[in-house]
Residue, then its C-alpha position, 0 to 999 in steps of 0.5 A: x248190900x244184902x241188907x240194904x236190899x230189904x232196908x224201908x229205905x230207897x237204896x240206888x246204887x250206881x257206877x263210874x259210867x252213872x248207870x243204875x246197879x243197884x235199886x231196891x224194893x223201896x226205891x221201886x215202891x217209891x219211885x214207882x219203877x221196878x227194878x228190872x227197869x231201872x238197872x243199866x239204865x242212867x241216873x239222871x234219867x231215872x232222878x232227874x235234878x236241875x243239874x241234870x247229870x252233874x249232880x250224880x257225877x260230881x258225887x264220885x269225887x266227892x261226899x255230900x249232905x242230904x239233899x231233897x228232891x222231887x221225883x215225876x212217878x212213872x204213875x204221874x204222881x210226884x214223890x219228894x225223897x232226901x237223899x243221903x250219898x256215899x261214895x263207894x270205895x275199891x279196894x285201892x280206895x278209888x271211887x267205884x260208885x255212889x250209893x244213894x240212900x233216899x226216904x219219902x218226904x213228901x207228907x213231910x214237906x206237905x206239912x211242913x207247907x200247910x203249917x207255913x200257910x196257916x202261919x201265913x193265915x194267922x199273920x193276916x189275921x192279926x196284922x189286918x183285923x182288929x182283934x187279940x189272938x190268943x194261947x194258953x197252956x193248961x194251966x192258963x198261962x198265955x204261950x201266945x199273945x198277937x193282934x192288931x188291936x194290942x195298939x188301941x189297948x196301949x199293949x204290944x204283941x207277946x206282952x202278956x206270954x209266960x203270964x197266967x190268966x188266973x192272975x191276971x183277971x178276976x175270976x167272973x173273967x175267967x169263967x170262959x178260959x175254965x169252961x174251955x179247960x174242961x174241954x167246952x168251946x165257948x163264945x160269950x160278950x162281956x165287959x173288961x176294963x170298962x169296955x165290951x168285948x166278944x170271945x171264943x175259947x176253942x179247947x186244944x187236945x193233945x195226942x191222947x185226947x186231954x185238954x192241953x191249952x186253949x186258943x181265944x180270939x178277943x174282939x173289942x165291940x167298943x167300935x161297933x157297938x157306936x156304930x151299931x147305935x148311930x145306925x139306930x139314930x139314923x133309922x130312927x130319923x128316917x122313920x120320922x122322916x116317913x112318917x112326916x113325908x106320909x103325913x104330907x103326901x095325904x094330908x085331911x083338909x077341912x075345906x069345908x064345916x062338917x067337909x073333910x078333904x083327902x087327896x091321894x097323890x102318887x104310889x098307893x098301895x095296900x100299906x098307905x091305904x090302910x094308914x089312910x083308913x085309920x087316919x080318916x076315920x079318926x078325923x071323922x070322928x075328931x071333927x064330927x065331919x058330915x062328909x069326907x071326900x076320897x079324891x084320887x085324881x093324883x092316882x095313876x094306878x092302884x093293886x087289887x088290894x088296894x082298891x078293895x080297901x077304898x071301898x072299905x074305907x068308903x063303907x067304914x066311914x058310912x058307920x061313924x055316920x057321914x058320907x064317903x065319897x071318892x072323887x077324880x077316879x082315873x080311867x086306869x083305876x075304873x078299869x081295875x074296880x071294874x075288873x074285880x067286881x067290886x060294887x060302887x052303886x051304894x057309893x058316891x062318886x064324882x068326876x072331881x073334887x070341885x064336883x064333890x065339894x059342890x055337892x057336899x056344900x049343896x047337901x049341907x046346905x039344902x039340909x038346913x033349909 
């Protein structure tokens, strides 16, 4: 016992009555108890099991495996210890204890834990996402092979473990599988079989450091690669589509010869503005137009930006040589053009559009005269 005494083991030996008569160093360190408190007192208050004080009394009569249990630490901590039993024997051959040999699991069974959730991790990675998961040793022989994008490819988990990479591709294909040997994680896309796919080589190192094995996970891109040009299509319609609604809401009307109409109607921000500008002027220069009349009776409000762009515009179309004038100006937007100072009195402006193709039908009129 002297010997046991010192042992890195837990060492707790205990009598016909189940009292505590021996606790070693290790036990104490373990189980967080110090010796003085643990002898003369019961087992199962010290270790307790589910059975409570069964356990520890049915090992008098007979021997048993290990057995792993969790133990509360006097700290609140919680140790896992396995425990080996065997029974003490008189000299007449009767049980006269049970000694209990324990050692510490608890990093163990924590491991052992964490490996079955990553298994877990991993199962639902390659049961629910469409790609190949993948392991190869260092020579480039596949050890792993899953996922659930086998099926569209006519292939069935584990088909390929035991073959080499090398043999199986050509070498432009490996290219990935070899930089990762050497010890660089790579991700790179690249065509197989006819069809685009995504990979990540991630090198695996062992004990010493070396490159032992290399773990990839493969993604077909052939699904989103037509998705991702549909979205194309689709944007490419909308921006048609703008574009027609854009030309609709400001449509440049020659109402009259050498008059060009442009009614602005709802939202108008800097952006359509500046649209607008570009299309008039053009129009103006196109028709040779002697007037183009701005009507905003459609507008409810204009930004700050916005309002210095009509007069811009207004100033712009004075240089090609016609005449701007802004017609249906809202008491909301005067008060913005008012609050920002800008200055109209070199600009006609008209209650209407009815005002405004009057005057320009009088000026042009009265000019031939």
């Amino acid at each position: 016992m002297h010997t046991l005494a010192r042992s890195p083991l837990a060492v707790v030996e205990y009598g016909l009555d189940l009292a505590i008569t021996g606790w070693n160093e290790s036990a104490a360190r373990q189980l967080g108890i110090s010796r003085e408190d643990a002898i003369g007192r019961p087992i199962a208050d010290l270790l307790p099991t589910p059975e409570d004080e069964g356990l520890w009394r049915r090992l008098l009569d007979e021997d048993s495996g290990e057995r792993r249990l969790r133990h509360a630490r006097s700290d609140g901590g919680q140790v896992a210890c396995a425990w080996a039993h065997h029974r003490v024997l008189d000299p007449r051959g009767e049980a006269a204890g049970v000694l209990c040999i324990g050692r510490d699991v608890t990093a163990e069974i924590e491991a052992s834990r964490r490996q079955a959730e990553q298994q877990a991790i991993l199962r639902a990675v390659v049961d629910n996402l469409d790609v190949v998961v993948w392991a190869s040793d260092g020579r480039g022989v596949f050890t792993y092979y899953d996922g659930k994008a086998l099926a569209s490819a006519g292939m069935k988990p584990g088909q390929l473990v035991g073959l080499n990479n090398f043999d199986l591709y050509k070498e432009h294909e490996t290219v990935g599988l070899r930089t990762a040997l050497r010890g660089e994680p790579i991700h790179n896309v690249m065509e197989a079989n006819g069809k685009p796919i995504e990979n990540w080589f991630v090198p695996v190192r062992g004990e010493g450091g070396e490159v032992d094995g290399v773990v990839g996970i493969t993604l077909d891109l052939t699904e989103s690669r037509r998705a991702e040009q549909e979205l194309r299509e689709r944007l490419s319609l909308i921006e048609r589509q703008q574009q027609v609604i854009r030309q609709l809401s400001t449509p440049i009307l020659q109402v009259w010869s050498g008059v060009l109409a442009l009614p602005m109607i709802g939202v108008v921000d800097s952006a359509r503005t500046a649209e607008v500008m570009d299309s008039l002027l053009q129009a103006v220069v196109r028709t040779q137009a002697r007037f183009a009349l701005l009507d905003l009776t459609g507008v409810e409000a204009v930004d700050t930006k916005t309002a210095s762009y009509l007069v811009e515009l207004v100033r712009a179309i004075r240089l090609l040589g016609a005449e701007g004038i802004i017609t249906g100006i809202r008491p909301s937007v005067a008060q913005t053009v008012v609050s920002l100072g800008l200055d109209l009195s070199e600009i006609t402006t008209l209650s209407d559009l009815q005002a405004g193709l009057r005057h320009c039908i009088g000026r042009t009129l009265g000019g031939r005269t």
